[in-house]
Wavefront OBJ file of the C-alpha trace (Angstrom):
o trace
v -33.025 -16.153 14.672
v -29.782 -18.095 12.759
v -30.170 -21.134 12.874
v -27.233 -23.985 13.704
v -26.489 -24.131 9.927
v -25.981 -20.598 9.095
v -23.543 -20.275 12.241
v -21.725 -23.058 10.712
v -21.401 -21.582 7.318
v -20.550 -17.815 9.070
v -17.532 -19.994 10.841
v -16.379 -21.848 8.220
v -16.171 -18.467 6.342
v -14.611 -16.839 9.066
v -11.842 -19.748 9.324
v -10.930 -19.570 5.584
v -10.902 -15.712 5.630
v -8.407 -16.256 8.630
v -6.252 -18.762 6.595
v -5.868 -16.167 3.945
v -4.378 -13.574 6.445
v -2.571 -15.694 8.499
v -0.912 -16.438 4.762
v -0.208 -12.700 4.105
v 0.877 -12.002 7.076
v 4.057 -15.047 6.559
v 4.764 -13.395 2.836
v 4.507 -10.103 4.311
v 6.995 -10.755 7.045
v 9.594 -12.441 4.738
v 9.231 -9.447 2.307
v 9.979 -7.124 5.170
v 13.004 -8.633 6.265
v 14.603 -8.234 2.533
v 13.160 -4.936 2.598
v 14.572 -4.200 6.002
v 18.120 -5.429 5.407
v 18.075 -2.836 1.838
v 16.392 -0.042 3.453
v 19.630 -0.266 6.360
v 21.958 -0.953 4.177
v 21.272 2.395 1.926
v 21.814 4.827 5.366
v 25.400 4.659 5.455
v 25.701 5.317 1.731
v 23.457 8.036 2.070
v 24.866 9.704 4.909
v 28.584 8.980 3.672
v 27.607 10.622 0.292
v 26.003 13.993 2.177
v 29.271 14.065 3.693
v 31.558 13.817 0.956
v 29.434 16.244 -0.751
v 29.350 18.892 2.158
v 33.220 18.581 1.766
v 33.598 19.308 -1.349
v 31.352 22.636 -1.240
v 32.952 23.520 2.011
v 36.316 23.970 -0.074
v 34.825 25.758 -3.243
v 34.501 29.396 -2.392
v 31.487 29.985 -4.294
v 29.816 26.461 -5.399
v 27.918 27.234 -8.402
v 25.164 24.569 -9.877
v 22.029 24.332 -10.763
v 20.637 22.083 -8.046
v 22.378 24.624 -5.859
v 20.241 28.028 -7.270
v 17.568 29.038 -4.550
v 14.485 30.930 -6.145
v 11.801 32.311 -4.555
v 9.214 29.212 -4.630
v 6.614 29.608 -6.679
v 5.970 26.533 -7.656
v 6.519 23.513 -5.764
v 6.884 19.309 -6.637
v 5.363 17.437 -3.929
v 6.796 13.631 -4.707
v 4.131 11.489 -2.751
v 5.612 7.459 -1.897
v 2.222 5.297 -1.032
v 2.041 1.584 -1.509
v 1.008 -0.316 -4.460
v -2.125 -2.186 -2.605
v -4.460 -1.906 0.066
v -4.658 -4.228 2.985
v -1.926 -2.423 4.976
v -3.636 -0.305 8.136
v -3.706 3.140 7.690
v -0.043 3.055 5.522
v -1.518 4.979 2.539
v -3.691 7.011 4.312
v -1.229 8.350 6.890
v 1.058 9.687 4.033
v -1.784 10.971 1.794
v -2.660 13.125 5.093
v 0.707 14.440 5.040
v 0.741 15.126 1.917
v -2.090 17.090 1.816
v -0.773 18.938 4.740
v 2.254 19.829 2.243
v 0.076 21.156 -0.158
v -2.075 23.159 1.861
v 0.618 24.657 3.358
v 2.065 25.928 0.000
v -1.540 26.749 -1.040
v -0.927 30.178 -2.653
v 1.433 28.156 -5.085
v 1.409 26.502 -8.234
v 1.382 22.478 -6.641
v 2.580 19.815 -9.132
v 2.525 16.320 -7.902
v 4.791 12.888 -8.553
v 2.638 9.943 -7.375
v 5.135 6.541 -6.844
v 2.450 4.235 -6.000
v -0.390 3.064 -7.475
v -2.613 4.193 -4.490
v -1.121 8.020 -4.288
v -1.492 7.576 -8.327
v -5.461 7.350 -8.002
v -5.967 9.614 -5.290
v -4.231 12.670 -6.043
v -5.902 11.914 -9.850
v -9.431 11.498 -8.465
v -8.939 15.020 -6.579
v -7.687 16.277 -9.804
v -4.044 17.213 -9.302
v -1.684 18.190 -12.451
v 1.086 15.109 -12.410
v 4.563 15.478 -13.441
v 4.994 12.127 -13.732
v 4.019 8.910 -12.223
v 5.338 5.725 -11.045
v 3.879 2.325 -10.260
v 4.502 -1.076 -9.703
v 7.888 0.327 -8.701
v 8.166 -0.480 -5.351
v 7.335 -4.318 -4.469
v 10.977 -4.376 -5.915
v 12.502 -1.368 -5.513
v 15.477 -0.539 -8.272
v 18.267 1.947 -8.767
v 17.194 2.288 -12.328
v 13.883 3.238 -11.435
v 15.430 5.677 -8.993
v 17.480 7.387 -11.104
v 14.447 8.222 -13.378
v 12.659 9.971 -10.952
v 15.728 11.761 -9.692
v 16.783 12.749 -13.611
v 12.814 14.130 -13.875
v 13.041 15.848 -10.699
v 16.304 17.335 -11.378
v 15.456 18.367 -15.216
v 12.260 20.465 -13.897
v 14.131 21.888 -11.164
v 17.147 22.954 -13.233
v 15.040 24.318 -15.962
v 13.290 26.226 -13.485
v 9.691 25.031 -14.104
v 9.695 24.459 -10.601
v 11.319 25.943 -7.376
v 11.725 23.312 -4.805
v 10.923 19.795 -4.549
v 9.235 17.855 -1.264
v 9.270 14.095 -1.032
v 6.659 13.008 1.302
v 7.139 8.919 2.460
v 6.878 6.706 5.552
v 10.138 6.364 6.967
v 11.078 2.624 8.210
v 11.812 2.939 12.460
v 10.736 -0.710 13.544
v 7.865 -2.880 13.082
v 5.509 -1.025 14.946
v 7.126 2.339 14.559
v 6.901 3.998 11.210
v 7.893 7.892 10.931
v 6.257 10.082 8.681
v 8.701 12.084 6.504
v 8.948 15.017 4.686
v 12.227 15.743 3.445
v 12.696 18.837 1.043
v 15.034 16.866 -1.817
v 15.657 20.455 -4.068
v 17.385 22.302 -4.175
v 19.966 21.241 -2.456
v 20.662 22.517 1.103
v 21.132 21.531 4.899
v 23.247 18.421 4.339
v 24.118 17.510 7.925
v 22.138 15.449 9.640
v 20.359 15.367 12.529
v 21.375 12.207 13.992
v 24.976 12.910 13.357
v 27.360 12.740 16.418
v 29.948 15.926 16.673
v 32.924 13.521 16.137
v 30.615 12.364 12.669
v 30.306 16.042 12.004
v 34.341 16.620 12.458
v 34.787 13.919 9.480
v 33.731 16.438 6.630
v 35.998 19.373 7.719
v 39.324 16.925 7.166
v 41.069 18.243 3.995
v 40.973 15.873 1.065
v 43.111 15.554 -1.714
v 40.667 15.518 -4.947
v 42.504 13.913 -7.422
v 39.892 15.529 -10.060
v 38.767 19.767 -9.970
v 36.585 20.745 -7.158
v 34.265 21.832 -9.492
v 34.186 18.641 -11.258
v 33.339 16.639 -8.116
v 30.711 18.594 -7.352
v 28.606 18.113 -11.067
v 28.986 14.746 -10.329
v 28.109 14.354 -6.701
v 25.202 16.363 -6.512
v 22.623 14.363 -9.433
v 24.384 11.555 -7.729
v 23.380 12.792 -3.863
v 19.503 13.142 -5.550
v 19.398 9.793 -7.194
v 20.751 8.164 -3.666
v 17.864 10.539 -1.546
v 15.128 8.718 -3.939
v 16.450 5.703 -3.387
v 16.481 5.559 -0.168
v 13.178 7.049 0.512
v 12.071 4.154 -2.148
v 13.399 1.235 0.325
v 12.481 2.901 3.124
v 8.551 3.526 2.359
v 8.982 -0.316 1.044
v 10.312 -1.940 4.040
v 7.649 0.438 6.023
v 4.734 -0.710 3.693
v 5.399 -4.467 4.380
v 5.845 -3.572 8.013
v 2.207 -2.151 8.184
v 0.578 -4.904 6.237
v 2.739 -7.669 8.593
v 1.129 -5.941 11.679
v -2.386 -5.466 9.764
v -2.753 -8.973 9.073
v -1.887 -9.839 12.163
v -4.549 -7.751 13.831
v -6.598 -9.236 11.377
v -6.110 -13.022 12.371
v -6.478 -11.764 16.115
v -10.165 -10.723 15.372
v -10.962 -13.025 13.272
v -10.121 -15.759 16.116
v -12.055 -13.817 18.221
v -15.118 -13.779 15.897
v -15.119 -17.541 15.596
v -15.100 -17.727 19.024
v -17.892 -15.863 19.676
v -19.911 -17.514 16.750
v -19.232 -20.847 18.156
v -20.547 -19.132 21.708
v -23.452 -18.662 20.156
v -23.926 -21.270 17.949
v -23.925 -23.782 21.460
v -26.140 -21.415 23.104
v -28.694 -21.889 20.498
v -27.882 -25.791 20.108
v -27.855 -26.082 23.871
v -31.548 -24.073 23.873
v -32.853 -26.343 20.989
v -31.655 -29.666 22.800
v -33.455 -28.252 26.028
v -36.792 -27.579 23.984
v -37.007 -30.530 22.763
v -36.342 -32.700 25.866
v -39.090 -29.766 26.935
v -41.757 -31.082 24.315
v -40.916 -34.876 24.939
v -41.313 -34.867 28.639
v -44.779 -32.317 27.979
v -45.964 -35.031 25.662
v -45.165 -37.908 27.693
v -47.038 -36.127 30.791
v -50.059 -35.778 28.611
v -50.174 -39.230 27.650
v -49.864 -40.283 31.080
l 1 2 3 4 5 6 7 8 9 10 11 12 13 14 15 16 17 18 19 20 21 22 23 24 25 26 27 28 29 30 31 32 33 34 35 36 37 38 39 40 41 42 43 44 45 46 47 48 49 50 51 52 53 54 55 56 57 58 59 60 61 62 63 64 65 66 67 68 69 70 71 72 73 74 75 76 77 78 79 80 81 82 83 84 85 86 87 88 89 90 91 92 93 94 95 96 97 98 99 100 101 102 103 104 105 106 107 108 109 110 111 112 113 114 115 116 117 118 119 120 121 122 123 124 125 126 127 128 129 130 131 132 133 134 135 136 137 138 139 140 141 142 143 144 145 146 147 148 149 150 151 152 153 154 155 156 157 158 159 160 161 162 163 164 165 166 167 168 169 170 171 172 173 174 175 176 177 178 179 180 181 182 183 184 185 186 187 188 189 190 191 192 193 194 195 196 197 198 199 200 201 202 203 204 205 206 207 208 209 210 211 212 213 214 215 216 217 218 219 220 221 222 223 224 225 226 227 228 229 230 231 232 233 234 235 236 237 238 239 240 241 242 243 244 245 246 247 248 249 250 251 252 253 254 255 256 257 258 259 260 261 262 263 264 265 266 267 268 269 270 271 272 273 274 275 276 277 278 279 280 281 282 283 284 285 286 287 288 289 290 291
């Protein structure tokens, strides 16, 4: 049975493991509201550029481009956004699922995978999946630099055909306790409105612009442009999400370990309180016996 000093040590461990959550869950929670005001901020950029871009192919008859060319899909780039640690719920492990979904639903094909996290990094390598690329460390800070390499190696293996459509699979930021799953197919290029977009929203890509610069011309340039701004946003969205999760897991995690330590000190008075009563037990006993 423990005795009074090894409930003492097990709550004194207890306490300190709760001081280091309680700690992660403050950082956490003022990372995720930096995280949350970039990951907003990108939408409207992102939807205005879709926009823009649906314009512009809307008024060439025949918009040719190689992010545009539709082949049957063969093979298939499955870009998987995880976090860069653990200690964050089920985060990683919810979009690893998914991503395995993706890939066993495009089983018959060729499957390459682009891990951006360290923790899609060693699982998709430990299950022994051909990379075509990786990235990590990338997203405690998430930059446009970073994000326009991935896009310009997503859109160089798409456009020189070694591979025929490209998924990115990340955790999309809702609210605190709300994260969406995502799977957004990023190549080639197709289905541009979006679903949340009101009819009056819709109406703004059909007015007639006056392109100071060719059609054509607009349309090179918007559409790496439209990829690097997809990436980037899924990059500051599975950020803020990440941060989200390990907020609400450390939370959960000073919770229980309050409740632990209030248990142990349940005990640890039961078994005081029994050893005060067997000793008053023996000193009474031994007084009787005297008498």
């Amino acid at each position: 049975m423990p005795t009074l000093l090894d409930f003492r040590r097990r709550i004194r461990t207890v306490k300190n493991t709760q001081q280091i959550t309680r700690a992660m869950k403050f950082v956490a929670a003022a990372r995720l509201r930096r995280a949350q005001e970039r990951a907003l901020s990108a939408r409207p950029y992102a939807k205005e550029i879709a926009r823009v871009l649906r314009s512009t192919m809307a008024r060439i008859e025949n918009p040719q481009h190689p992010l545009l060319t539709k082949r049957r899909e063969e093979n298939v780039l499955v870009v998987v956004l995880t976090g860069e640690r653990g200690l964050c719920g089920a985060f990683n492990t919810n979009v690893l699922r998914k991503a395995q979904d993706v890939i066993r639903a495009n089983a018959e094909k060729k499957i390459l995978v682009l891990p951006v996290g360290k923790k899609g990094r060693d699982a998709f390598r430990k299950r022994g999946y051909e990379f075509a690329g990786e990235y990590v460390n990338v997203l405690a800070r998430v930059e446009f630099a970073v994000a326009r390499e991935i896009a310009a190696r997503i859109t160089e293996l798409y456009a020189s055909a070694e591979v025929d459509a490209v998924y990115a699979v990340f955790n999309e930021f809702k609210s605190v306790l709300a994260p969406t799953l995502a799977v957004e197919k990023l190549l080639p290029v197709e289905g541009l409105a979006s679903a949340e977009e009101t009819p009056a929203e819709a109406a703004i890509a059909q007015v007639d612009y006056i392109y100071e610069q060719p059609k054509e011309h607009l349309l090179d340039k918007l559409l790496p442009r439209y990829v690097e701004t997809q990436v980037l946003r899924a990059m500051l969205e599975s950020s803020a999400a990440e941060y989200a999760a390990r907020m609400t897991a450390m939370e959960s995690a000073t919770n229980n370990a309050g409740d632990v330590i209030e248990a142990l000190t349940l005990h640890m008075n039961k078994v005081r309180q029994a050893a005060i009563t067997r000793e008053i037990i023996e000193v009474v006993s031994g007084a009787s016996s005297t008498a």
